[in-house]
N, C-alpha and C positions, 0 to 999 in steps of 0.2 A: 439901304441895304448895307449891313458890316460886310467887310471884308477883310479877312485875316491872311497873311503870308506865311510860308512852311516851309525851312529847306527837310531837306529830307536822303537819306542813305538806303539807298537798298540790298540787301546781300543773299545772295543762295544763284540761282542761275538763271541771272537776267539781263548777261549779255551774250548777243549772238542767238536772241532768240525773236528780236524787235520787240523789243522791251518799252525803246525810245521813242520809236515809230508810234505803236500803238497807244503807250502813254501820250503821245500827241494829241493823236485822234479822239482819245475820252477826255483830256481836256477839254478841247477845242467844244466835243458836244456839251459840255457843263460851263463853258463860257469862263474858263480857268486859261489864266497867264502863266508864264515860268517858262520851263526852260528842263531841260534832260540830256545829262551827257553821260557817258563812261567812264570809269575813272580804271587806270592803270592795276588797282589788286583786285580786279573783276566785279565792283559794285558798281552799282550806278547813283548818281548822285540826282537830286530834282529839286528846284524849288517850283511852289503853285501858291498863287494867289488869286481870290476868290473868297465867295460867302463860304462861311464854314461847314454848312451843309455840303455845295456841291465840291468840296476838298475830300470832302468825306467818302460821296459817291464814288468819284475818281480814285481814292484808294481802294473801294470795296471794288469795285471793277478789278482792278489791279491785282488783286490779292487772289480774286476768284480766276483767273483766267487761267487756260489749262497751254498756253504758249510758254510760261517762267515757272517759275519756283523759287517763291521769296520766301527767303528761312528767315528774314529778320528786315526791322523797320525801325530805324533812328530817325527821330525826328523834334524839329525845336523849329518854336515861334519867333519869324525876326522881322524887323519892321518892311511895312506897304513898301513899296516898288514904281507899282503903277503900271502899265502896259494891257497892252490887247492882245498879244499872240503869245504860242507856245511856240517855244522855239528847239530844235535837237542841236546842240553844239558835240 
């Protein structure tokens, strides 16, 4: 199976709404690695790694949920990692 890595920016209103938490959660059920923090001008920052399909799920999850409001998604391909858990820093 490939597996591709993603960081990723989120913007519009996804923190203070468990943004982190629940981006844990649909990782974890799609067997996706990485990692979710906060970043200081109210975005959140993520990297996942994972098959490209379930990177994908986990964004549409994401995007659909009626807890955020992501106005915008930056994101770029950077090299494997490796790891087994999500982590909230």
């Amino acid at each position: 199976m490939e597996k591709i890595r993603k960081h990723f920016i989120f913007t519009g209103e996804v923190q203070g709404v468990g943004f982190r938490w629940n981006a844990k959660q649909i990782a974890l059920k799609y067997s996706v690695s990485g990692w979710a923090k906060n970043i200081y001008d109210g975005t959140v920052e993520m990297e996942a790694e994972g098959s490209p399909l379930d990177i994908e799920c986990l964004l549409e999850e994401l995007q659909n949920a009626r807890w955020a409001y992501i106005e915008r998604i930056d994101a770029e391909e950077i090299p494997l990692q490796g790891g087994y858990d999500f982590e909230i820093r």
